[in-house]
Biopython code that builds the backbone (N, CA, C, O; Angstrom):
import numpy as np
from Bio.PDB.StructureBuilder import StructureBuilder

atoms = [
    (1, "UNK", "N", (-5.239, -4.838, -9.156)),
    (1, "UNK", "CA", (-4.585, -4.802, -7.864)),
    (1, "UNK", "C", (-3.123, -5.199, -7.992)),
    (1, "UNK", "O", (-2.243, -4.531, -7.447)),
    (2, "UNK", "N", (-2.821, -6.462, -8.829)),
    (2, "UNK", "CA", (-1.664, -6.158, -9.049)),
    (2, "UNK", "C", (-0.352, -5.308, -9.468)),
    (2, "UNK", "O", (0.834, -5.629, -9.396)),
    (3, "UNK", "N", (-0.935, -4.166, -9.910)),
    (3, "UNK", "CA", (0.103, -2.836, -10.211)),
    (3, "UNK", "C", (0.440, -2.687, -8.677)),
    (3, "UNK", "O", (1.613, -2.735, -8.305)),
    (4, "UNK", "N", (-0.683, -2.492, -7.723)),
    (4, "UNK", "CA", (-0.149, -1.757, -6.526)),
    (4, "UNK", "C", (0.039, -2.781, -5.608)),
    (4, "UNK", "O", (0.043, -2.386, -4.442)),
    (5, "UNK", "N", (0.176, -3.825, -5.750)),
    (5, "UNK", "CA", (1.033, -4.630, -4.889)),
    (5, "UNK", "C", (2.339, -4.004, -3.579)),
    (5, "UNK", "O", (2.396, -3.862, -2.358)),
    (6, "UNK", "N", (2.952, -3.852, -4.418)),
    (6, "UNK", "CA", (4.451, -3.150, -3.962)),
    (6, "UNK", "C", (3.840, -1.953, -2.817)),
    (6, "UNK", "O", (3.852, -2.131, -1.599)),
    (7, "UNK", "N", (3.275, -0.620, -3.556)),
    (7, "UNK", "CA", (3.024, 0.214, -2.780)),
    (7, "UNK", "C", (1.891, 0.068, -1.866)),
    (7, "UNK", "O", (1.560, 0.992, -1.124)),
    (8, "UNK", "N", (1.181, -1.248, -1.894)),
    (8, "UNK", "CA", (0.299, -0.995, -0.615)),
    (8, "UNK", "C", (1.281, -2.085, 0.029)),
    (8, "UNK", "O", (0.918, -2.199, 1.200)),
    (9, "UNK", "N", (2.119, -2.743, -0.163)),
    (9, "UNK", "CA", (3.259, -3.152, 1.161)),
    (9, "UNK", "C", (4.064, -2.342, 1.497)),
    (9, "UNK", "O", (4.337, -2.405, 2.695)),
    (10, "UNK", "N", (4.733, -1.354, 0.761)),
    (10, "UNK", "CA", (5.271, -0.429, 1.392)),
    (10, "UNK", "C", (4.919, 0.544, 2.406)),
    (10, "UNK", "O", (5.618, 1.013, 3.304)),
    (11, "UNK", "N", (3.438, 0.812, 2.035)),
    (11, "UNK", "CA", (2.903, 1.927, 2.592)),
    (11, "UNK", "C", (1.967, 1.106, 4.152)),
    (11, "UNK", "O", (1.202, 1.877, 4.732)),
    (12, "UNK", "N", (2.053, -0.117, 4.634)),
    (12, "UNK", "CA", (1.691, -0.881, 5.293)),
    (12, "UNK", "C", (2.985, -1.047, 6.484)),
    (12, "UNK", "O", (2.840, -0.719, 7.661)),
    (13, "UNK", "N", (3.936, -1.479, 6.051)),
    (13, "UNK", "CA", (4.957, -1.394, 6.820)),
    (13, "UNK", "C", (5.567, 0.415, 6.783)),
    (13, "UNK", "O", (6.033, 0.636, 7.901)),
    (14, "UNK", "N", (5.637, 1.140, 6.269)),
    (14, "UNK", "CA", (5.578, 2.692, 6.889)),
    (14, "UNK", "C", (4.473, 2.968, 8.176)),
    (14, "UNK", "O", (4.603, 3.333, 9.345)),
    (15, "UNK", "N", (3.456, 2.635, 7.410)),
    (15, "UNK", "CA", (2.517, 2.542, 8.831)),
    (15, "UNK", "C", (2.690, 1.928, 9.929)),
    (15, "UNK", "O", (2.180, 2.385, 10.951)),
    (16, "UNK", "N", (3.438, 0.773, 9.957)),
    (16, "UNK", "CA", (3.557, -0.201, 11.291)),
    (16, "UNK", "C", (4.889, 0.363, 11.602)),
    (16, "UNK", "O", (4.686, 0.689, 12.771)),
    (17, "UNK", "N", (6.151, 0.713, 11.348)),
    (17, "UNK", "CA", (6.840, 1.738, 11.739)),
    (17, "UNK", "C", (6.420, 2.449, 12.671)),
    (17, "UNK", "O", (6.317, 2.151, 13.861)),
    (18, "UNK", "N", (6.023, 3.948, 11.856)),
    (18, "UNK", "CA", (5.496, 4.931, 12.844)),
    (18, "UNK", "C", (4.583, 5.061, 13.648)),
    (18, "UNK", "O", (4.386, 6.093, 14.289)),
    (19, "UNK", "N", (3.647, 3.637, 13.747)),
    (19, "UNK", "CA", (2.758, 3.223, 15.270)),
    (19, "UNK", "C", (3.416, 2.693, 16.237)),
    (19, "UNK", "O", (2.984, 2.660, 17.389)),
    (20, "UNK", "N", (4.765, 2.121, 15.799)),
    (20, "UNK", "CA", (5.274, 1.481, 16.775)),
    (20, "UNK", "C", (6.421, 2.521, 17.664)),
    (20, "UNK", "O", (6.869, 2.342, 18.797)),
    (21, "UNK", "N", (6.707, 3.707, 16.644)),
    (21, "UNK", "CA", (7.743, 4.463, 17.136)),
    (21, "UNK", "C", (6.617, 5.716, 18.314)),
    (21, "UNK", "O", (6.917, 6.384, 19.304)),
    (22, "UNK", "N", (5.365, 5.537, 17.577)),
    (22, "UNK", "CA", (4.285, 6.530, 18.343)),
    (22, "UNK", "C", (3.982, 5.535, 19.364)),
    (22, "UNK", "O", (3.368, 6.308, 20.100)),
    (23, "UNK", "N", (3.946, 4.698, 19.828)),
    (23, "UNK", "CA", (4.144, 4.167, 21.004)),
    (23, "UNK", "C", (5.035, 3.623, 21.964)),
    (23, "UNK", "O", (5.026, 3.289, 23.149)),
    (24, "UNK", "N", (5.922, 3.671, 20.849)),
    (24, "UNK", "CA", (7.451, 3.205, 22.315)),
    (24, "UNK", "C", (8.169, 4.489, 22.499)),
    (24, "UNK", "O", (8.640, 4.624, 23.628)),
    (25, "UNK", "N", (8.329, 5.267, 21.840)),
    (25, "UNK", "CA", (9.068, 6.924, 22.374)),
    (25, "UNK", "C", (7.999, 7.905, 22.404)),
    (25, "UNK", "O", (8.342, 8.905, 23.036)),
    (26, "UNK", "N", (6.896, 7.958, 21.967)),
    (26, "UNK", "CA", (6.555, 9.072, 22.270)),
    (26, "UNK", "C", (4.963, 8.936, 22.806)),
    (26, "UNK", "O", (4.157, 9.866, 22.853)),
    (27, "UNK", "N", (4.717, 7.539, 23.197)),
    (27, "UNK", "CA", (3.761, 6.964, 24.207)),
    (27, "UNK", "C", (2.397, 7.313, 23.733)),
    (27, "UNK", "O", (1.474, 7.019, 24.492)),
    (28, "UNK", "N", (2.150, 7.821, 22.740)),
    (28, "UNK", "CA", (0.682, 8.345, 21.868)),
    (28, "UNK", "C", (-0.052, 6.981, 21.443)),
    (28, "UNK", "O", (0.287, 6.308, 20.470)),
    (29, "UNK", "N", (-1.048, 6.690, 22.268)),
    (29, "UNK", "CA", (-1.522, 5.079, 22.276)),
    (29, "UNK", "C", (-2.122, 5.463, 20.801)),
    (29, "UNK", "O", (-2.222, 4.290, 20.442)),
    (30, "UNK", "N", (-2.492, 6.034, 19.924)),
    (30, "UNK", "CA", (-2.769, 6.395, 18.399)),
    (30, "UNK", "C", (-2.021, 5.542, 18.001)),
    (30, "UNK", "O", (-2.685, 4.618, 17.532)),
    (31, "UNK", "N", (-1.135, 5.392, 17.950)),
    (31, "UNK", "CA", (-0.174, 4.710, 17.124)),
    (31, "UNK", "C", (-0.977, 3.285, 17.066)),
    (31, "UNK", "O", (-1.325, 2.809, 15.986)),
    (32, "UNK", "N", (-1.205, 2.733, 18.145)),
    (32, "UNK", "CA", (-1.667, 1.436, 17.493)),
    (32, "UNK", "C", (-2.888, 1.241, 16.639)),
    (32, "UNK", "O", (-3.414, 0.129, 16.585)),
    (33, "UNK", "N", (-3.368, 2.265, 15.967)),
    (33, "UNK", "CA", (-4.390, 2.061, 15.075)),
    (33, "UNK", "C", (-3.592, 2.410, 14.140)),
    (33, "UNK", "O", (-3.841, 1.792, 13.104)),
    (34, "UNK", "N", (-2.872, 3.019, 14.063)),
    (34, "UNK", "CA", (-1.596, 3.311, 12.875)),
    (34, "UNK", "C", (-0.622, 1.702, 12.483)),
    (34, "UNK", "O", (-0.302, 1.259, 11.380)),
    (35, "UNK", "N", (-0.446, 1.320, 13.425)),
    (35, "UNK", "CA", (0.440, 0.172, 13.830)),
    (35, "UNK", "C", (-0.569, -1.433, 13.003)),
    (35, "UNK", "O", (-0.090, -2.452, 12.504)),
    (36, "UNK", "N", (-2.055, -1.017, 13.177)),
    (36, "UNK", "CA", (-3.305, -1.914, 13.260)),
    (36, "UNK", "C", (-3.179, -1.704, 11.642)),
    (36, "UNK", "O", (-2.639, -2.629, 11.036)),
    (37, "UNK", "N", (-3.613, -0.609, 10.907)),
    (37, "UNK", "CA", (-4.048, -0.225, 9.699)),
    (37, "UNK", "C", (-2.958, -1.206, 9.170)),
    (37, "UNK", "O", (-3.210, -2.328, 8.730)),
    (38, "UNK", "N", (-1.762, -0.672, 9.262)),
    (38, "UNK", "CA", (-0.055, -1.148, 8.484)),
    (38, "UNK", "C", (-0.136, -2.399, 8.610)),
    (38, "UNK", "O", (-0.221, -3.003, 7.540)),
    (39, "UNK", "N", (-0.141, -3.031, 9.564)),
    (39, "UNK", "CA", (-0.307, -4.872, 9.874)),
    (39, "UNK", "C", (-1.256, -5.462, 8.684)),
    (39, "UNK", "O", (-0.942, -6.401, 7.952)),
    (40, "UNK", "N", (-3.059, -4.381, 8.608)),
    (40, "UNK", "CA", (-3.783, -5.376, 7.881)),
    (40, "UNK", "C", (-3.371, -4.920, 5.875)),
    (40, "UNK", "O", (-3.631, -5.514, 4.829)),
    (41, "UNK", "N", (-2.930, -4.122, 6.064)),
    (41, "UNK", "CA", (-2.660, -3.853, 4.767)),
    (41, "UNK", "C", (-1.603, -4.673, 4.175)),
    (41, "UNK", "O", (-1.641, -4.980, 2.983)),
    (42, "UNK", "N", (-0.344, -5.167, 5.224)),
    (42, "UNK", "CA", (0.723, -6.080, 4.742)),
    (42, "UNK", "C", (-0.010, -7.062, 4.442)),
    (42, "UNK", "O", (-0.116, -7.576, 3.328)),
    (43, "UNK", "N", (-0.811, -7.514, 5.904)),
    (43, "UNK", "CA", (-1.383, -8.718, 5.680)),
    (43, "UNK", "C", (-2.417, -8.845, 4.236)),
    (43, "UNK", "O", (-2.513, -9.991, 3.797)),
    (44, "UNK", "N", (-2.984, -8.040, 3.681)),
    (44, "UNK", "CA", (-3.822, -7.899, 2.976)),
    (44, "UNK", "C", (-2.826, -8.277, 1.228)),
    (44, "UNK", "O", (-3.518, -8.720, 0.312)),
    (45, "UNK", "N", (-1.729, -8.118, 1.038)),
    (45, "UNK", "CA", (-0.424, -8.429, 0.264)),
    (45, "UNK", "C", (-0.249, -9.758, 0.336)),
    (45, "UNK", "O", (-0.205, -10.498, -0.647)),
    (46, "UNK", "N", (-0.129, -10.156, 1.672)),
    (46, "UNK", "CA", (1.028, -11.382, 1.808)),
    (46, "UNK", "C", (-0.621, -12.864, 1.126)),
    (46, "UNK", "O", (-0.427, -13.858, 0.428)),
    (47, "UNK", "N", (-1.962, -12.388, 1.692)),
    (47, "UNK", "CA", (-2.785, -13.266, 1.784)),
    (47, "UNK", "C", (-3.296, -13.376, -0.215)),
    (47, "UNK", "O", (-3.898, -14.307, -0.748)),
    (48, "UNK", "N", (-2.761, -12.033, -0.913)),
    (48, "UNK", "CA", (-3.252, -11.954, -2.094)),
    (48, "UNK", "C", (-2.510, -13.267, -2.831)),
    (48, "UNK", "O", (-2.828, -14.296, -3.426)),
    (49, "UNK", "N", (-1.184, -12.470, -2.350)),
    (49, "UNK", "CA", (0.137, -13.641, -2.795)),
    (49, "UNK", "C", (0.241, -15.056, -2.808)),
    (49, "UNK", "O", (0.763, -15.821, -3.620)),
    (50, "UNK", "N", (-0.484, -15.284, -1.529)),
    (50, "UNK", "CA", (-0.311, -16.953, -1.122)),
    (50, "UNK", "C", (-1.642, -17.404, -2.158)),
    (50, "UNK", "O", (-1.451, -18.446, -2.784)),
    (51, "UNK", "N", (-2.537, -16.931, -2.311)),
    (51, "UNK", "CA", (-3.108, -16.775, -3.303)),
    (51, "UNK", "C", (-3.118, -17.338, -4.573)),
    (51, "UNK", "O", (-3.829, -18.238, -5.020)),
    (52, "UNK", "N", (-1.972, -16.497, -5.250)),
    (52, "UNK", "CA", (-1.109, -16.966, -6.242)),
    (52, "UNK", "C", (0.527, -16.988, -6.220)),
    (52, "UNK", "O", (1.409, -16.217, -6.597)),
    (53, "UNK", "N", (0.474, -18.376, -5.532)),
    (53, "UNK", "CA", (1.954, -18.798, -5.146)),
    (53, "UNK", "C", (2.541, -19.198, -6.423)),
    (53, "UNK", "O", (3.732, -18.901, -6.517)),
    (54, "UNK", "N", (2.093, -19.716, -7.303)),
    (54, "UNK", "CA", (2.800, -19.798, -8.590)),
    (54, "UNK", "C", (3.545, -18.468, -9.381)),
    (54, "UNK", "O", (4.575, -18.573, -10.047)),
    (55, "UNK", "N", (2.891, -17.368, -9.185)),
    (55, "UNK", "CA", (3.679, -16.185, -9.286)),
    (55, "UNK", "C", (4.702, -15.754, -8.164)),
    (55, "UNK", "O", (5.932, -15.692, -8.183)),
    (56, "UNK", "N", (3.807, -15.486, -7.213)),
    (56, "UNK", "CA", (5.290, -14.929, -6.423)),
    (56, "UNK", "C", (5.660, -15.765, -5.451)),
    (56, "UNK", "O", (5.585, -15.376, -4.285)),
    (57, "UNK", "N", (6.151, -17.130, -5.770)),
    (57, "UNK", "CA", (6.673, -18.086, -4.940)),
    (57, "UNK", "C", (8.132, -17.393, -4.735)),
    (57, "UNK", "O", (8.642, -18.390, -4.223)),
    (58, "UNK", "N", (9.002, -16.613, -4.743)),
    (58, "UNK", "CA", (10.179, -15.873, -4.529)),
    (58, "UNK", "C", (9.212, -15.183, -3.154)),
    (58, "UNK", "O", (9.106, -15.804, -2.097)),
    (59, "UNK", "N", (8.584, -13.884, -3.371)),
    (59, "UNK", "CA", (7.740, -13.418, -2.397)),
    (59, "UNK", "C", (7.131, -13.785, -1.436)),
    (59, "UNK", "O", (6.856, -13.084, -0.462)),
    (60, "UNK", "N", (6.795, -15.154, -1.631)),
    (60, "UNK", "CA", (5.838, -15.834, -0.617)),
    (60, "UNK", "C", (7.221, -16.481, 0.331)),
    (60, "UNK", "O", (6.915, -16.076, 1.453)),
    (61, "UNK", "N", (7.969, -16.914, 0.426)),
    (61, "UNK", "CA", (9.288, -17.906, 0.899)),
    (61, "UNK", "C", (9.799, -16.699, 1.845)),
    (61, "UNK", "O", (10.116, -16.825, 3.028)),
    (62, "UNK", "N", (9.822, -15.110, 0.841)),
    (62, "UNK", "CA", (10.811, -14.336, 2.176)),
    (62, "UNK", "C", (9.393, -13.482, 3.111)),
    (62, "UNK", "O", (9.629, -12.875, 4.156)),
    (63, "UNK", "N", (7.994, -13.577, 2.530)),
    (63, "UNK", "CA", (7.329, -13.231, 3.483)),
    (63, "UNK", "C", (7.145, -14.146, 4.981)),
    (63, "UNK", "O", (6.912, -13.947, 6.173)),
    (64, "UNK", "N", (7.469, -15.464, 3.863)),
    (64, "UNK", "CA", (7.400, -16.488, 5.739)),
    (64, "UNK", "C", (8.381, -16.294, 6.616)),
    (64, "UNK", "O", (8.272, -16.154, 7.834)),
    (65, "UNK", "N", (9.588, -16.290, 5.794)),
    (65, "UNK", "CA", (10.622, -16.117, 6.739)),
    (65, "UNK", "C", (10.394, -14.505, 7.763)),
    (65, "UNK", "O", (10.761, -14.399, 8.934)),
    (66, "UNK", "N", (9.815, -13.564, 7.072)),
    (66, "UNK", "CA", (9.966, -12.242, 7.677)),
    (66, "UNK", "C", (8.435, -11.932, 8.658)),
    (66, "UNK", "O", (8.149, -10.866, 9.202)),
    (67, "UNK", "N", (7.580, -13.268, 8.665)),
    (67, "UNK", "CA", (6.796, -13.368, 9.558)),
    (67, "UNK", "C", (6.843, -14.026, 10.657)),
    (67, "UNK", "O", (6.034, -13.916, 11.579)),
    (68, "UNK", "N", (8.123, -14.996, 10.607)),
    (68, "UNK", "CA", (8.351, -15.698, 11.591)),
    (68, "UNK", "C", (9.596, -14.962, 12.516)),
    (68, "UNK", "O", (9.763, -15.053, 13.732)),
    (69, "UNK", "N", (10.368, -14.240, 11.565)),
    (69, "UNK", "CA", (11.394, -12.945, 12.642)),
    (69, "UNK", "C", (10.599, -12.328, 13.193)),
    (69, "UNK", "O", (10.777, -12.582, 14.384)),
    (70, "UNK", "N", (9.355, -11.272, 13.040)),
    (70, "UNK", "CA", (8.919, -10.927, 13.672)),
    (70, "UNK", "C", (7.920, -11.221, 14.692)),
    (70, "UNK", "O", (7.654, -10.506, 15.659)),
    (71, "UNK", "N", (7.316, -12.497, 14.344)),
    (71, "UNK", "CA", (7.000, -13.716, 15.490)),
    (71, "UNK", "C", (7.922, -13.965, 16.629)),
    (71, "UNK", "O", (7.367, -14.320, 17.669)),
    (72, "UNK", "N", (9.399, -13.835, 16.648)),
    (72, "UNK", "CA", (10.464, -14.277, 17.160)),
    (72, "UNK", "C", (10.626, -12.736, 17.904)),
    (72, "UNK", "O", (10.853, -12.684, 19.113)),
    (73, "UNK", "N", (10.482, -11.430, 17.044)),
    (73, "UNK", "CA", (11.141, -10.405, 18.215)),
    (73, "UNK", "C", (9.591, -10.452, 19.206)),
    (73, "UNK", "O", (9.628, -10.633, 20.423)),
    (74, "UNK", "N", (8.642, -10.309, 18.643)),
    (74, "UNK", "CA", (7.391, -9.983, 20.063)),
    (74, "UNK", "C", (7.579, -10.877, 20.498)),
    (74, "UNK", "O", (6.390, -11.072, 20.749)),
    (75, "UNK", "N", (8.048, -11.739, 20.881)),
    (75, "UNK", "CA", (8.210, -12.840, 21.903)),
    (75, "UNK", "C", (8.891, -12.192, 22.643)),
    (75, "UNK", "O", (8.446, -11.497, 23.556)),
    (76, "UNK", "N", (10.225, -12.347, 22.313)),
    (76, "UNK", "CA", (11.439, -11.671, 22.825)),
    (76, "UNK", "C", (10.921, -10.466, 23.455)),
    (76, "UNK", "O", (10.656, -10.700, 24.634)),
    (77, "UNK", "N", (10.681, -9.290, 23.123)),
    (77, "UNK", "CA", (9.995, -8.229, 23.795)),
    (77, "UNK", "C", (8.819, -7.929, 24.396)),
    (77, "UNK", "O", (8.423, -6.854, 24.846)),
    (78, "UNK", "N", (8.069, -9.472, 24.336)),
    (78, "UNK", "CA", (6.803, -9.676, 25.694)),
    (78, "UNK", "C", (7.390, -10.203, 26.980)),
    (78, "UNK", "O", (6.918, -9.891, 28.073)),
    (79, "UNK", "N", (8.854, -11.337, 26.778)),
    (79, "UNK", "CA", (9.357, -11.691, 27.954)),
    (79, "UNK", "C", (10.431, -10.623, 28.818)),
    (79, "UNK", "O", (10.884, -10.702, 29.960)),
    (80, "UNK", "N", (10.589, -9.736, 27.878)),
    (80, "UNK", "CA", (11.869, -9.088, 28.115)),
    (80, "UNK", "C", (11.193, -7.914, 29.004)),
    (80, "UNK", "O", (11.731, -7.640, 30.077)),
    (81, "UNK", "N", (10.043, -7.219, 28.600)),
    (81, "UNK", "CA", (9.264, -6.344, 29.256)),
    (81, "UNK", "C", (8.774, -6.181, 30.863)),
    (81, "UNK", "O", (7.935, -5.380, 31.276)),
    (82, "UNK", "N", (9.467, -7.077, 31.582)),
    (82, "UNK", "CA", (8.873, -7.293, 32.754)),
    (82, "UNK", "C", (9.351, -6.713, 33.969)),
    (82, "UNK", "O", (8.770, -6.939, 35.031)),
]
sb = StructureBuilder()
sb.init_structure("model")
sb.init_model(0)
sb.init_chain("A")
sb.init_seg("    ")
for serial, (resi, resn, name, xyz) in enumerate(atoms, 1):
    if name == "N":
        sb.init_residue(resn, " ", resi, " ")
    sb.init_atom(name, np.array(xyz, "f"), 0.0, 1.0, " ", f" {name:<3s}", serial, name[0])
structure = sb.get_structure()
């Protein structure tokens, strides 16, 4: 599993992309199983990692930080939505 590390995070956040763009412009509630898949597949990366934090302690430091920005925009765009 470690070879495909990289490409099942890449291909996780491509997915959460285009669920999110299939539901805010072009309103196709699909997207959030697209949006769903991409989320558990990152998540499925970030949980291997923490895992083994002795390896990718570089990886693990900017996944927190880039879980807590996006903690920070759905906030922002649950209050903002009204």
């Amino acid at each position: 599993m470690k070879k495909y590390l990289r490409e099942i995070q890449i291909s996780g956040i491509i997915l959460m992309l285009i669920g999110c763009i299939m539901v805010r412009f072009f309103a196709i509630q699909s997207g959030v199983i697209a949006c769903g898949i991409g989320i558990a597949l990152w998540l499925l990366v970030v949980i291997f990692k923490a895992f083994h934090w002795q390896e990718y302690e570089r990886d693990n430091k900017q996944n927190i930080v880039m879980i807590l920005l996006i903690i920070a925009l759905l906030l922002i765009i649950m209050f903002s939505w009204r």
